[in-house]
C-alpha positions in Angstrom: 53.9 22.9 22.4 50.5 22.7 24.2 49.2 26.0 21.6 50.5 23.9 18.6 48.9 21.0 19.8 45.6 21.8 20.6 45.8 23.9 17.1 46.3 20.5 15.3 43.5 19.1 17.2 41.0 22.0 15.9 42.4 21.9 12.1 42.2 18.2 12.2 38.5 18.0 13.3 35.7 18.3 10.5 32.4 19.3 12.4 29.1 18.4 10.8 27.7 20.9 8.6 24.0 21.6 8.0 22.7 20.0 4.7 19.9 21.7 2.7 18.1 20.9 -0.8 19.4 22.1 -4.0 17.6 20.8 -6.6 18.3 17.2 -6.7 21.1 16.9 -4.4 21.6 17.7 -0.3 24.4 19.8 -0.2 26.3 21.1 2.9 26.9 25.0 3.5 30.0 25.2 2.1 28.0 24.3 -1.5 29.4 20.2 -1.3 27.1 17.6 -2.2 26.4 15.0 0.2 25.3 11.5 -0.7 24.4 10.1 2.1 25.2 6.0 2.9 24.3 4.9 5.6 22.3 2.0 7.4 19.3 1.6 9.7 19.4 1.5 13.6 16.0 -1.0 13.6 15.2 -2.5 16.8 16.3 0.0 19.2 13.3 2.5 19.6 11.0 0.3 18.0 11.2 -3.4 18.7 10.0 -5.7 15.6 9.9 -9.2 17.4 10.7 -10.5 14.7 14.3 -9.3 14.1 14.9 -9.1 18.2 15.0 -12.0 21.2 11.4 -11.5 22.5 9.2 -14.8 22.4 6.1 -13.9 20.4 3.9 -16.6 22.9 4.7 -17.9 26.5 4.7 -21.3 24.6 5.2 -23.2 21.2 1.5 -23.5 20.0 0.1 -20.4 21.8 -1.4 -17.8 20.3 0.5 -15.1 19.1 -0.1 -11.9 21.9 3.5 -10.0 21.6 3.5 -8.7 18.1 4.8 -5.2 18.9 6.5 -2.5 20.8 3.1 -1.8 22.7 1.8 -5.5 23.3 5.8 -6.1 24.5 6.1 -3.6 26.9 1.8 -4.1 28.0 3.0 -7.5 29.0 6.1 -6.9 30.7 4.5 -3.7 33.0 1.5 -5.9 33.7 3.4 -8.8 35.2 6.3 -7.2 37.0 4.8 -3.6 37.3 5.8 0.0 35.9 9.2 0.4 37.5 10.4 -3.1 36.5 9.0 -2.2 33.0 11.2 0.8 32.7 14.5 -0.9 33.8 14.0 -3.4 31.7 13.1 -1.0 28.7 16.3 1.2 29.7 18.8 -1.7 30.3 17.4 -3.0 26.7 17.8 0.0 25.2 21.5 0.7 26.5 22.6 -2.9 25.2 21.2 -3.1 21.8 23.0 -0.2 20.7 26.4 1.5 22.5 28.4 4.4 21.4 30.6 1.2 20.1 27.8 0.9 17.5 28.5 4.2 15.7 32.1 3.5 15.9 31.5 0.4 13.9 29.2 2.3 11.6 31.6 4.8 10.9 34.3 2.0 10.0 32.3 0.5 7.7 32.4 3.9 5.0 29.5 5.1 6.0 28.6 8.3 6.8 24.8 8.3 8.4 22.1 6.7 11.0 18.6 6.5 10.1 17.0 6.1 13.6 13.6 4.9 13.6 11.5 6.3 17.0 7.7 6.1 17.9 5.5 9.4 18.9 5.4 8.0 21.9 8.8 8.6 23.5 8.0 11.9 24.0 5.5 10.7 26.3 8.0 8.4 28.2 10.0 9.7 31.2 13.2 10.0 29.5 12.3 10.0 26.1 13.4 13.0 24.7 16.9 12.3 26.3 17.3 8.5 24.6 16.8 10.7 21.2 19.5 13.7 22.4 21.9 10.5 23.2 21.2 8.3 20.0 22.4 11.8 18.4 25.0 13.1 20.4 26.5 9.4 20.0 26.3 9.2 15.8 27.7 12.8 16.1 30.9 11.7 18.0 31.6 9.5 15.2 31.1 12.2 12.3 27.8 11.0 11.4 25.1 12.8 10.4 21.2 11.5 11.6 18.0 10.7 10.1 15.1 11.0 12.6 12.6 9.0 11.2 9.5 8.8 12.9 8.6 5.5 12.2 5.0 5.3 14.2 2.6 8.0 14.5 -0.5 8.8 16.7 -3.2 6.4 16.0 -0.2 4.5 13.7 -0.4 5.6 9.6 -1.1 1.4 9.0 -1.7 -1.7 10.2 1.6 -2.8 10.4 2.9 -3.5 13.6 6.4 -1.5 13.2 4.0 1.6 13.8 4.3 0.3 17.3 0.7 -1.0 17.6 -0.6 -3.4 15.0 -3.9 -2.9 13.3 -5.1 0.4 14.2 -4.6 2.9 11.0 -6.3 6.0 12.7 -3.8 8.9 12.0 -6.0 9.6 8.5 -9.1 9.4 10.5 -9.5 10.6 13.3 -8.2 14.9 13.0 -6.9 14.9 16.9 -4.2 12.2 16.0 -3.1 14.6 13.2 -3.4 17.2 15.4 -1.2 15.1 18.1 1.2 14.2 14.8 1.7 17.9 14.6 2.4 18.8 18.4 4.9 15.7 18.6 6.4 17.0 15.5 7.0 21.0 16.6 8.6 19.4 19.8 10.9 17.1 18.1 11.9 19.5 15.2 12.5 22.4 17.8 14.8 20.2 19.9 17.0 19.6 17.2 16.4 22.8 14.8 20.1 23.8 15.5 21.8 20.6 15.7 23.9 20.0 12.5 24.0 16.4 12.9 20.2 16.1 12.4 20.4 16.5 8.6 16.6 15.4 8.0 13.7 14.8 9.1 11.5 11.6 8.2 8.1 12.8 8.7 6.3 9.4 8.4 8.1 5.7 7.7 5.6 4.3 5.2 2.3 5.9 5.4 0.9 3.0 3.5 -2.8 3.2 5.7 -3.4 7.0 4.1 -6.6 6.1 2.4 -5.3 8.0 -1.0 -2.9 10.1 -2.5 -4.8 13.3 -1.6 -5.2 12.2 2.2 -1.6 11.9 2.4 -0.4 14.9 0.8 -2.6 16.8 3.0 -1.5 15.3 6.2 2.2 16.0 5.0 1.2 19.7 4.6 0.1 20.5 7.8 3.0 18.4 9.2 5.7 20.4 7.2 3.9 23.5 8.2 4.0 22.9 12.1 7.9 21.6 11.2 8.9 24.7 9.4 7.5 27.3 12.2 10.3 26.2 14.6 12.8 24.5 11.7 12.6 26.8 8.8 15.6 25.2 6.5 15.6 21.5 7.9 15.4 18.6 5.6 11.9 17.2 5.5 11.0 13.6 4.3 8.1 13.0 1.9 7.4 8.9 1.5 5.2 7.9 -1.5 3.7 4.9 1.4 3.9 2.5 -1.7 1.6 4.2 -3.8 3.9 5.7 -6.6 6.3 7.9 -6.8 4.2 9.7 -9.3 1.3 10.4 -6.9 3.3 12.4 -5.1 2.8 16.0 -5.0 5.4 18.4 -6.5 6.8 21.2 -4.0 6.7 23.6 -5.7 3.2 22.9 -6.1 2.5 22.8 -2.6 4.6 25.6 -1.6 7.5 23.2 0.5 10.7 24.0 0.3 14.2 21.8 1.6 11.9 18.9 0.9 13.1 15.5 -0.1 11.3 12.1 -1.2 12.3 8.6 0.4 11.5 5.2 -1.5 11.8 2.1 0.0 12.9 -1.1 -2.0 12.1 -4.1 -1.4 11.7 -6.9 -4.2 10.5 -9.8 -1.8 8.9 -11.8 -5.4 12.6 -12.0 -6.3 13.8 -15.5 -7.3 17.8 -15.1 -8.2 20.3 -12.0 -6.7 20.3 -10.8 -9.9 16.6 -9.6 -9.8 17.3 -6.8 -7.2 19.9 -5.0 -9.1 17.9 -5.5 -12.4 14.4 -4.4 -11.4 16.1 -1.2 -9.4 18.0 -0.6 -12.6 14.5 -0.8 -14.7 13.0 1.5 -12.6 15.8 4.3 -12.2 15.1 6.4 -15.4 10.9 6.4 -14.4 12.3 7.7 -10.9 14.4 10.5 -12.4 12.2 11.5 -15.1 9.8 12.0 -11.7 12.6 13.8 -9.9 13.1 15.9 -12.0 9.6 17.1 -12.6 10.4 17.6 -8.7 13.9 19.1 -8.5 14.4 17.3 -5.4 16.7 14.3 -3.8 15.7 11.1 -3.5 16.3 9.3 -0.3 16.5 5.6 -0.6 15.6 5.3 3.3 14.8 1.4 3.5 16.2 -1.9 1.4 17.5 -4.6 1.5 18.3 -7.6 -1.1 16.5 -11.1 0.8 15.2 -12.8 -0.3 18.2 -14.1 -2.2 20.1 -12.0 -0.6 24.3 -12.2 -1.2 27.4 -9.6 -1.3 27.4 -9.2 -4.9 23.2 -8.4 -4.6 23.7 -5.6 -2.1 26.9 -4.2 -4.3 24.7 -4.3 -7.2 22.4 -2.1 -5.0 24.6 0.4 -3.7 26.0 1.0 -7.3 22.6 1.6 -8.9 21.6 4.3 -5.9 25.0 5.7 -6.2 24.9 5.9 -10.5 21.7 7.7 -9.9 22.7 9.8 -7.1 20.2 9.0 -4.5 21.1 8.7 -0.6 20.3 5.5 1.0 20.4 3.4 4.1 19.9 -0.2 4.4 17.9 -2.2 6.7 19.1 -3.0 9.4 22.4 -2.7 11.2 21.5 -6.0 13.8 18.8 -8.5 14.2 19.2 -11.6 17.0 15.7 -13.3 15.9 14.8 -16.4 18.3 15.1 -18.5 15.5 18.6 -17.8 14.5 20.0 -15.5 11.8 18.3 -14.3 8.8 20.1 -13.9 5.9 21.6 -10.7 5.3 19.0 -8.5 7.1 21.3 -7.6 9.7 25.0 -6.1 9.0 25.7 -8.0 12.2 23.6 -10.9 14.0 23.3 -13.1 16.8 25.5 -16.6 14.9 22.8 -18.9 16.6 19.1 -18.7 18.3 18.9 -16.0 20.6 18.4 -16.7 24.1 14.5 -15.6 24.0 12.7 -13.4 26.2 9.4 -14.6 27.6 8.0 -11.7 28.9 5.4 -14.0 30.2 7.2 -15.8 32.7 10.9 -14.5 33.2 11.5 -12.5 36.4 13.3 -9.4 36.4 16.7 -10.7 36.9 16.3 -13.1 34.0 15.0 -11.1 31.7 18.4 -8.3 32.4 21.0 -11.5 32.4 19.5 -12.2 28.5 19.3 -8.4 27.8 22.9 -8.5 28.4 24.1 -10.6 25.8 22.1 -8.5 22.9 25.2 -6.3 22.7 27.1 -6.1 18.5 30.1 -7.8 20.5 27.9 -10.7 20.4 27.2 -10.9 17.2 29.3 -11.4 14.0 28.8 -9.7 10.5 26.8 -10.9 7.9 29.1 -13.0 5.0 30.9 -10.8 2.9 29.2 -7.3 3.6 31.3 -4.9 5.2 34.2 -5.2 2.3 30.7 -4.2 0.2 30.4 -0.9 2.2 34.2 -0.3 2.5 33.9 -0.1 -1.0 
């Protein structure tokens, strides 16, 4: 009985396989295209104040001084010192998103986490284990992981989701490229052999490279320190918002399991209707690209707000899914201090968050708010997980 048993168990589990490249689709080993859906785990790893409960200024009509993961955590460590920083950091962490999370993920029909890190976890105590968890967590739940390395050394813009706003020095200065490269080998090697990592997102929006040349030469080297330790990986190539056209061809460059990820966002759009329509103008441009490429296209950021509505992100999914691209919406969860924002979260916080002044809570206070960041909190956006259930 116990024989039969456990036999059941081991024909009923599907493990992850590894996905690879063939032509314009990821396929598994077993020859199966994959299309990956799947959502964004923004916030966790890299907190964007404005999606998360951290006051921006100690008081209405300050100026601005917590804009990003760096100025957040500056703050916190300078007030109530190093070891108070990191329990806060950790208990943060361990709140915003639980092994619950991927459960929920998975019960929505989708089958994959895009997780969005900085460089500079590797540098934190701990770091490479928050990364080993996030994955060992999504894989538990049968889905597969994008690691997306959403800032890089010296940050690849201004933008403050790099981790440190206004700085733009990875195209300019060679030892953050060199550092790029290093933090790259270590992450790739950790999880060369880890099914569940099906790809590797190089760089989230390099939209700072100063041209089209600058970034296809920074991808080189960056594939080429990846595929010394990860030789059949996925790898991400992002067109940072200059065209998909300017990108290089792989073949070209000599890159192989290569992908591309576009980000969509229409932010000039004035009905729900407009999303849908302008990604439907632009899908045959894309493939006619694509297929000068032979390679999949990653849809690795959207979202429909403005004007954002159940039918808008349906109309989404079904344009990616006609055309055969992967995607992954942002974001799973916000909890902004002003109250919930439209359909940028699957799930968020129904009223203003309780907000975290990292300029005057104490310890205690701070963890008693961290504790109510938790998805059990929260309620799902209007109408959009019957969208993803399909």
């Amino acid at each position: 009985m116990i024989s039969t048993l456990l036999c059941a168990i081991t024909l009923a589990a599907s493990p992850l396989l590894p996905l690879h490249t063939s032509g314009k689709n990821l396929v598994d080993t077993n020859g199966k295209t994959v299309q990956l859906h799947g959502i964004n785990l923004g916030g966790w790893f890299v907190e964007e104040i404005w999606m998360t409960p951290f006051q921006n200024a100690a008081k209405k009509g300050d100026p601005e001084t917590i804009k990003d993961h760096v100025s957040l955590w500056g703050t916190i460590e300078k007030r109530l010192g190093n070891d108070a920083m990191l329990r806060i950091r950790n208990a943060y962490r361990t709140n915003w998103i639980q092994d619950s999370d991927f459960k929920r993920i998975h019960d929505a029909g989708l089958n994959h986490v895009r997780i969005p890190f900085l460089w500079s976890i590797l540098q934190e105590p701990g770091g490479m284990g928050w990364l080993h968890k996030a994955v060992d967590m999504a894989k538990s739940h049968d889905l597969y992981v994008v690691l997306d390395m959403h800032g890089l050394p010296g940050g690849q813009s201004n933008e403050h989701h790099t981790g440190e706003a206004n700085k733009n020095r990875l195209w300019f200065d060679v030892d953050n490229i060199t550092k790029a490269e290093d933090a790259w080998t270590t992450v790739a090697k950790e999880f060369a052999n880890e099914p569940a990592v099906a790809i590797y997102d190089l760089i989230n929006e390099p939209m700072g490279a100063p041209n089209p040349a600058m970034l296809s030469i920074v991808y080189d080297r960056l594939i080429r320190a990846v595929r010394k330790v990860a030789p059949e990986k996925v790898v991400l190539v992002d067109d940072g918002y200059k065209g998909f056209e300017t990108t290089i061809h792989p073949n070209v460059a000599g890159w192989r399991s290569v992908a591309f990820s576009l980000h969509f966002y229409n932010f000039d759009a004035k009905t729900p209707a407009d999303h849908a329509k302008a990604l439907n103008e632009r899908i045959p441009k894309l493939q006619e690209l694509q297929g000068n490429r032979n390679a999949p296209i990653y849809a690795g950021e959207w979202n429909v707000e403005p004007q954002g509505t159940p039918g808008a992100t349906s109309g989404m999914i079904k344009g990616f899914d006609k055309a055969g691209f992967s995607w992954a919406m942002w974001t799973y969860k916000t909890m902004a201090v002003g109250g919930p924002m439209g359909q940028w979260g699957l799930f968020h916080y129904p009223g203003p968050a309780d907000a975290i002044n990292a300029f005057e809570d104490s310890e205690a206070a701070i963890l008693g708010k961290i504790a109510k960041v938790r998805t059990e909190n929260m309620e799902p956006a209007t109408g959009l997980l019957p969208v993803f259930r399909g």
